[in-house]
C-alpha positions as CSV (number, residue, x, y, z in Angstrom):
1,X,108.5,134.7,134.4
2,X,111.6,132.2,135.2
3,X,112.2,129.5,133.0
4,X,112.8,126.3,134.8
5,X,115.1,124.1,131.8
6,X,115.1,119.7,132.4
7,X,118.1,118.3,131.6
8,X,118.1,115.3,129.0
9,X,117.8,112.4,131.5
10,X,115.8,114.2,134.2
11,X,113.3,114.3,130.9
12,X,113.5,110.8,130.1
13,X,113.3,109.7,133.8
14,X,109.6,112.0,133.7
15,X,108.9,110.4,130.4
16,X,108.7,107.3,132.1
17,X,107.1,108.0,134.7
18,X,104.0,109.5,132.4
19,X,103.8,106.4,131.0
20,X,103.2,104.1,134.1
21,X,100.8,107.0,134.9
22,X,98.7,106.3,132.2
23,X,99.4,102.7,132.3
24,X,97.3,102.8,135.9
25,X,94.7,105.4,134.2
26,X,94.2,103.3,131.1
27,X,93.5,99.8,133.8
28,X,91.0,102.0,136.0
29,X,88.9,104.2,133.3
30,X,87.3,101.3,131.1
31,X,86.4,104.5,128.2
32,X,90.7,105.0,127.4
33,X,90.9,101.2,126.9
34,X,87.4,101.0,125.3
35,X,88.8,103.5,122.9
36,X,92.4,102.3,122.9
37,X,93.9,105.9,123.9
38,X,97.3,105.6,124.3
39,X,98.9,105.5,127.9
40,X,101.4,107.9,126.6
41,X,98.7,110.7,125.5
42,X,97.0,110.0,129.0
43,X,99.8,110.7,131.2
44,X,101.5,113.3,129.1
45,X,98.4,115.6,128.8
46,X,98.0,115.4,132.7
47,X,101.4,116.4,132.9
48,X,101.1,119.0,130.6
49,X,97.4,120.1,132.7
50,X,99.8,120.5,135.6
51,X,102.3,122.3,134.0
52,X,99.5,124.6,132.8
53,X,98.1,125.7,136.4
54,X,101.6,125.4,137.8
55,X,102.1,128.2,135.2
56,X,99.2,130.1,135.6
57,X,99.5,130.2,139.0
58,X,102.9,132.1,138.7
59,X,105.4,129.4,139.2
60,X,108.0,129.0,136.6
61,X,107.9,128.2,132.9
62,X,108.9,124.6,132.5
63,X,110.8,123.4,129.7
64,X,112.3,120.3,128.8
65,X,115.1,118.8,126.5
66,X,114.2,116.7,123.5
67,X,117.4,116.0,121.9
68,X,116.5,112.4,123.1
69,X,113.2,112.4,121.6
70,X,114.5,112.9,118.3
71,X,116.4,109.8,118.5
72,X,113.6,108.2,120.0
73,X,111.2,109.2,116.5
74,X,113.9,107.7,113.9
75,X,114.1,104.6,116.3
76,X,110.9,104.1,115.9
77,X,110.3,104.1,112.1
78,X,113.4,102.3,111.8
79,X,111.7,99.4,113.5
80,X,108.5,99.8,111.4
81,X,110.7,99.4,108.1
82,X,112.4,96.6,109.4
83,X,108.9,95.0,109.9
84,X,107.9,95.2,106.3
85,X,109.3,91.9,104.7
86,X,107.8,91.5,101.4
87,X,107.7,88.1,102.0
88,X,104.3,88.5,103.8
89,X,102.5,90.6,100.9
90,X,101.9,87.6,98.8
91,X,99.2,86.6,101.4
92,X,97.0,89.4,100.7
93,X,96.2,89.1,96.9
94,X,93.9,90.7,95.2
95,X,91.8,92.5,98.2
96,X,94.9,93.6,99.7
97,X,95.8,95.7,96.5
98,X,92.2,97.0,96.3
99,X,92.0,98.0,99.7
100,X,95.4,100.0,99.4
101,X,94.6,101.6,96.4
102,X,91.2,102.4,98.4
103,X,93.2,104.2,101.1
104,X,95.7,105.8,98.5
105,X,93.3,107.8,97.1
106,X,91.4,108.5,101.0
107,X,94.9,110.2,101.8
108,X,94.5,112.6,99.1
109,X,90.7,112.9,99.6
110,X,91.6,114.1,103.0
111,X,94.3,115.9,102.6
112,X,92.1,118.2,100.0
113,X,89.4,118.3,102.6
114,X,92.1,119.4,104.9
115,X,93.4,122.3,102.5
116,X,89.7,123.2,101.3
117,X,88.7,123.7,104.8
118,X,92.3,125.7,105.7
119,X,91.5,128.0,103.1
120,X,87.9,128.7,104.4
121,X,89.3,129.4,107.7
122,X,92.0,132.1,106.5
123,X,94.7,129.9,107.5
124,X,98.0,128.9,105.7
125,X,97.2,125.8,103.4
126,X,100.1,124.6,104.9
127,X,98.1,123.7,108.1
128,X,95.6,122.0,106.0
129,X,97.9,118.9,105.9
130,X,98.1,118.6,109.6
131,X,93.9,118.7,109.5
132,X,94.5,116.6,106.9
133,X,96.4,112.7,106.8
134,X,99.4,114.4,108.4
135,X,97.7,113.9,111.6
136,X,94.5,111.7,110.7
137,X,95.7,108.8,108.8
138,X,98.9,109.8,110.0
139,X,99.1,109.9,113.8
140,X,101.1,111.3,116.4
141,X,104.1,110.4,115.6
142,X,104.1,111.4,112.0
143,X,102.2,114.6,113.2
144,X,105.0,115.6,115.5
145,X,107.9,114.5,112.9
146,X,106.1,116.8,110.1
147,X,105.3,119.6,112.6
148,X,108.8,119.9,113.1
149,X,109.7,120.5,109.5
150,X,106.5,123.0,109.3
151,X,107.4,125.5,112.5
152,X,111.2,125.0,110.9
153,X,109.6,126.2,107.8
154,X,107.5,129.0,109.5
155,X,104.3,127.9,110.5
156,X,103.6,128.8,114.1
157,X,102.4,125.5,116.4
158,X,102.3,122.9,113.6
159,X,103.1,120.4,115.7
160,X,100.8,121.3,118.2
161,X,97.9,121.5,115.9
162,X,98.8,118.1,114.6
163,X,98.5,116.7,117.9
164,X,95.3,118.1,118.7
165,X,94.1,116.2,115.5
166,X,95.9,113.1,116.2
167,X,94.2,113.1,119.7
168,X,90.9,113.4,118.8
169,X,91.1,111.7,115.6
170,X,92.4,108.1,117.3
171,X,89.3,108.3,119.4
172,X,86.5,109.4,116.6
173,X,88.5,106.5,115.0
174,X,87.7,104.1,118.0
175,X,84.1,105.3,118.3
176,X,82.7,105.5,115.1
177,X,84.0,102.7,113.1
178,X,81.8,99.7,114.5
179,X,78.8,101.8,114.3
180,X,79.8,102.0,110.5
181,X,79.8,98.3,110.1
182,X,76.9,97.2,112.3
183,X,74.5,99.7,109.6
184,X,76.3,98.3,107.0
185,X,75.5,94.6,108.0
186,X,72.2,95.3,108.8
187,X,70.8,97.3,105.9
188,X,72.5,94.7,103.5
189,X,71.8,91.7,105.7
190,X,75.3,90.2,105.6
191,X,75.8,87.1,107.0
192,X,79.2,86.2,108.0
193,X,78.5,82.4,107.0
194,X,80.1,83.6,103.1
195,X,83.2,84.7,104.8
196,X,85.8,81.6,105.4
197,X,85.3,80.1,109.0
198,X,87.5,77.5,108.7
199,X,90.2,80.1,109.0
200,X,91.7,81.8,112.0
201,X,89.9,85.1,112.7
202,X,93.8,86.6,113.3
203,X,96.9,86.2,111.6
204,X,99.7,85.6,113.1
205,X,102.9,87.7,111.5
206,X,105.1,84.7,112.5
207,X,105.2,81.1,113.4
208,X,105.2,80.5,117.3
209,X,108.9,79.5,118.5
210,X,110.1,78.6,121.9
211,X,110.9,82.0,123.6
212,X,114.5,82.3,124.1
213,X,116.5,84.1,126.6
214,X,118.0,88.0,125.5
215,X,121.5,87.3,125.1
216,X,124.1,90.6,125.1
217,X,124.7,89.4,121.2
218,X,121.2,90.0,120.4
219,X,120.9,93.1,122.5
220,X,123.8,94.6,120.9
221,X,122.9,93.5,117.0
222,X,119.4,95.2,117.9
223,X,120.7,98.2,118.5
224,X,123.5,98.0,116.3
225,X,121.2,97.2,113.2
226,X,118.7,100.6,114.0
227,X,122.0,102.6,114.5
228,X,122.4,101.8,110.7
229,X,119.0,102.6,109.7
230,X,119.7,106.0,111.5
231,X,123.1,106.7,110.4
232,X,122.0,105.7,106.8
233,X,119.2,107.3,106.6
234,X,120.7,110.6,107.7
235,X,123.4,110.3,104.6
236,X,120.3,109.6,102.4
237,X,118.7,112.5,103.5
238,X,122.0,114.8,102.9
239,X,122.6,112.8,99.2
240,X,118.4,114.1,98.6
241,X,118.7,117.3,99.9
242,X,121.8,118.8,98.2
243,X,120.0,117.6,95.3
244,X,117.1,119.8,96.3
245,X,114.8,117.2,97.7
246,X,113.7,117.5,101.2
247,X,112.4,114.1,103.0
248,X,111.8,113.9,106.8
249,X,114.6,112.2,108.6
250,X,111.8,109.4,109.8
251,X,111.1,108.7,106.3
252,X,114.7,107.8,104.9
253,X,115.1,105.8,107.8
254,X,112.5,103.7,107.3
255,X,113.4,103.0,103.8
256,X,116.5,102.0,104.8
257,X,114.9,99.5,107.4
258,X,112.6,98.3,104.3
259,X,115.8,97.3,102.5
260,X,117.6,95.8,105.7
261,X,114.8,93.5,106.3
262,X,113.9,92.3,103.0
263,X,118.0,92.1,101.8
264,X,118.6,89.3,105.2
265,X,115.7,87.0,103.9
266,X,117.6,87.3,100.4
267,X,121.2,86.3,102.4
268,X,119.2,84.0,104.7
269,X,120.3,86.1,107.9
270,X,117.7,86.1,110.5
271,X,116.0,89.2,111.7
272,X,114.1,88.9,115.0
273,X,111.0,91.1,114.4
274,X,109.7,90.8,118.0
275,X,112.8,92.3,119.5
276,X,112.6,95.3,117.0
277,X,108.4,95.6,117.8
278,X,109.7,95.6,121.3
279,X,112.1,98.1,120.9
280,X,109.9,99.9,118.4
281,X,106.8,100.1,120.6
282,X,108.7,101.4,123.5
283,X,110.8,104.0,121.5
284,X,107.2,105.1,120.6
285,X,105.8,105.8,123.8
286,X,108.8,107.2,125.3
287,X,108.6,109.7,122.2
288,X,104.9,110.4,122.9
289,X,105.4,111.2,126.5
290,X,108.2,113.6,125.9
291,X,105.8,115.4,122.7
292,X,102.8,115.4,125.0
293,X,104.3,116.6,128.4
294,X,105.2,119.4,126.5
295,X,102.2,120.5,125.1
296,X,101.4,124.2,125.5
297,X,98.0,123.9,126.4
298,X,97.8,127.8,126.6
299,X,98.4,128.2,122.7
300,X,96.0,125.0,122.2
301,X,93.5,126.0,123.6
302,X,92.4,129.2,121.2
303,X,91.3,126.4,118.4
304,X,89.8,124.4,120.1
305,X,86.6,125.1,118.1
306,X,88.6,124.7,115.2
307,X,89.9,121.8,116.0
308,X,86.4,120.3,116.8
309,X,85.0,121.5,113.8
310,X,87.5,120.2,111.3
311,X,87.1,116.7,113.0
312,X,83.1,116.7,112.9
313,X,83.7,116.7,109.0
314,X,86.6,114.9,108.5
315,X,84.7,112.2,110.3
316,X,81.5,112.4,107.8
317,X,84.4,112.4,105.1
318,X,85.6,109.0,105.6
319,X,82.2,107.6,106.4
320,X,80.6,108.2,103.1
321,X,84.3,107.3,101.9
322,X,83.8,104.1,103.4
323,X,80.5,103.4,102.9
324,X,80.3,104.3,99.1
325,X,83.5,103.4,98.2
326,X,85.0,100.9,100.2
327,X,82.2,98.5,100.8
328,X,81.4,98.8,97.3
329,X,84.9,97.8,96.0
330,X,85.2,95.3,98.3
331,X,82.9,93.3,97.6
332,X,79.6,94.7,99.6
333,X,79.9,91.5,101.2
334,X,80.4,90.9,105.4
335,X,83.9,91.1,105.0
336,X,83.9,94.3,103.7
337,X,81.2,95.9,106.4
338,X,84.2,94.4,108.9
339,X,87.2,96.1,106.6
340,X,85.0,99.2,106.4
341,X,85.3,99.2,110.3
342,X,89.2,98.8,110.2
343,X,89.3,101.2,107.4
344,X,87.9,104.1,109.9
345,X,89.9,103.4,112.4
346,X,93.5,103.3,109.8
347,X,92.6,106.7,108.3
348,X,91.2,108.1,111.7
349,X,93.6,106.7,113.6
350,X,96.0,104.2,114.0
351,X,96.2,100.3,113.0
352,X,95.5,99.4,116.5
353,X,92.3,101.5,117.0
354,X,91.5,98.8,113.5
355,X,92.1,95.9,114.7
356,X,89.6,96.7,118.1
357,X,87.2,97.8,115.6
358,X,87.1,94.8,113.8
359,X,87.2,92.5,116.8
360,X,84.0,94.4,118.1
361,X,82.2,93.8,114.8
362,X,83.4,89.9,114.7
363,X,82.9,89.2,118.1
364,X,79.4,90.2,117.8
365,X,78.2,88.4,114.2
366,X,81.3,86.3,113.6
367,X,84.6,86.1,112.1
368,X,86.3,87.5,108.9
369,X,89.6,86.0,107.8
370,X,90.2,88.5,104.9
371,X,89.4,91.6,106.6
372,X,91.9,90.1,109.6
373,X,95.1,90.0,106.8
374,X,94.4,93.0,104.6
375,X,93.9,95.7,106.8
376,X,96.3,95.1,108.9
377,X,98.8,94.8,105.8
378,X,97.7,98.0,105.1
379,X,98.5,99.7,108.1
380,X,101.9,98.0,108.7
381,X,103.5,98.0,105.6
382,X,102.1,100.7,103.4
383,X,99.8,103.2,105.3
384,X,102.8,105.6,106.4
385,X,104.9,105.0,103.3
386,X,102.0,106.6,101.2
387,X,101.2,109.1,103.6
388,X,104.7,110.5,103.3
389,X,104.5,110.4,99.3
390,X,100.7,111.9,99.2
391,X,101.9,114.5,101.7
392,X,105.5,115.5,99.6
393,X,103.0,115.3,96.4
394,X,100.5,118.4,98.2
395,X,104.1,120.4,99.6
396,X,104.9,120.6,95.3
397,X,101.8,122.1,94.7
398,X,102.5,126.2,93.7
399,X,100.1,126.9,96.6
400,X,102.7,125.5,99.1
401,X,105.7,126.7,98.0
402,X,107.6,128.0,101.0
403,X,106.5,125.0,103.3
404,X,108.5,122.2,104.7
């Protein structure tokens, strides 16, 4: 069968154009905005459908470069470290460090589950992590980042698996986490008139300010300042692993962001979070579109019943998770039903898929201040920090020597 090969930018040109595809799907199909699917997965897996049946009807083998979207991953949680000013944790108090010690020890619950149902399956343990918060709790991107390291390291279609996970874990996320709340609220018949109303039902990560024009300076230091989170993060990684330690690229850039951000409020230098959200959210979805376009839907499709089996329990996991542990902790008050809600959606999914779970709940029986700062703490500052260290804590395990 020929191979047809697409060139760098021919691949980021397509990569673009996925996205406005699924940019007009997501505005016309109420369910992938209902459920918060990204436009990138909606485009991408239509362009990978195509390059299926194109396939199978005996056309060529399409393959694309992703040198760019490499780039495009470290960019990305360059920008998320360079969001996480500690500054901002102060706000959260007491719930905040209940709820991340909550989701701490979710990561490792499902992770085990993840290994435990590997293991039942025949399969490499390995692959548990990606059935596991590798793809869960972790997401696409983390799913793609660590499935590179695992096919590196041997196992066949890591990343792909991770994917599928990441997929249809962001929607269970979406579906099942207000149905959570609204039995919790009901069977302990919460009233949200305990929960602070006088406060704003979101918070706002900075002060309003008069939008200003993008001047080359500010261009140029945005891109000059994630260059150094790169570049810096890469010479971390080589210091780590001639000393035997291996770390994903994504995560030592990050760090370095962490340390960027939280260093300029120490000299009084100014760091303009929106342009780096900007930048961050598009270096995202660019990456997505290049990951999913590429899919081979061919080797996916095999596990699907796999897939779809792993997902049925992982979702029962974090309910009873949720429901016995997290309400409980929290309080067992309305503001917890309402952080229960975001919880599903952070360890199912993604912060986002939280947040429109807990604006279902409190646009139905009323607003929750608390469960508006903490979970959203959670996601952005410590949820893919832990991940990384719950996930390097399973790879030293005897059983996974050999892996990543």
């Amino acid at each position: 069968m020929n191979e047809l090969k697409i060139d760098t930018v021919d691949t980021l040109i397509i990569s673009i154009i996925v996205l406005y595809l699924g940019n007009v799907l997501t505005r016309l199909i109420r369910p992938l905005q209902k459920y918060s699917i990204p436009q990138a997965v909606t485009g991408g897996l239509i362009v990978s459908f195509t390059i299926l049946i194109v396939s199978k009807l005996g056309g060529p083998q399409i393959a694309f470069a992703m040198e760019l979207r490499d780039a495009l991953l470290l960019a990305f949680f360059s920008t998320i470290g360079l969001s996480a000013k500690f500054s901002k944790l102060k706000e959260g108090g007491k719930p905040l460090l209940i709820l991340l010690t909550c989701a701490s020890v979710f990561l490792i619950v499902q992770n085990g589950t993840g290994v435990l149902l590997a293991n039942l399956f025949g399969a490499h343990p390995g692959y548990g992590l990606f059935a596991g918060s590798v793809s869960f709790a972790g997401g696409h991107g983390t799913a793609i980042a660590w499935g590179q390291e695992a096919e590196a390291a041997g196992l066949d279609q890591a990343g792909l698996v991770g994917i599928a996970f990441a997929t249809f874990g962001l929607i269970a996320g979406g579906i099942i986490g207000g149905p959570v709340a609204e039995m919790l609220i009901k069977k302990n018949k919460l009233d949200p008139a305990t929960s602070d109303q006088e406060q704003p039902m979101m918070v706002s990560a900075e002060p309003e300010k008069k939008l200003e024009p993008v001047t080359m300076r500010r261009a140029l230091s945005t891109v000059f300042t994630l260059a150094i989170c790169i570049s810096v993060g890469s010479l971390v990684n080589r210091f780590f692993f001639s000393a035997g330690v291996m770390l994903p690229g994504f995560l030592t850039a990050m760090m370095v962001g962490i340390i960027i951000t939280n260093l300029s409020g120490v000299f009084k230098k100014e760091i303009r979070q929106s342009d780096f959200d900007k930048v961050g959210e598009g270096a995202l979805q660019l990456f997505l579109a290049m990951s999913l376009m590429s899919l081979d839907l061919q080797s996916l499709a095999s596990a699907m019943g796999v897939v779809f089996t792993v997902l049925v329990i992982q979702v029962i996991v974090i309910t009873i998770f949720a429901v016995f542990i997290v309400f409980r902790v929290m309080g067992k008050t309305y503001d917890a039903a309402v952080i229960c809600a975001g919880f599903t959606g952070l360890g199912l999914g993604a912060t986002p898929v939280a947040i429109a779970n807990m604006n279902a709940v409190t646009s139905k029986y009323g607003p929750s201040f608390q469960a508006f700062l903490v979970v959203p703490l959670v996601g952005a500052f410590f949820m893919d920090l832990i991940n990384a260290l719950v996930i390097k804590f399973f790879l030293g395990l005897p059983m996974m020597q050999g892996v990543m």
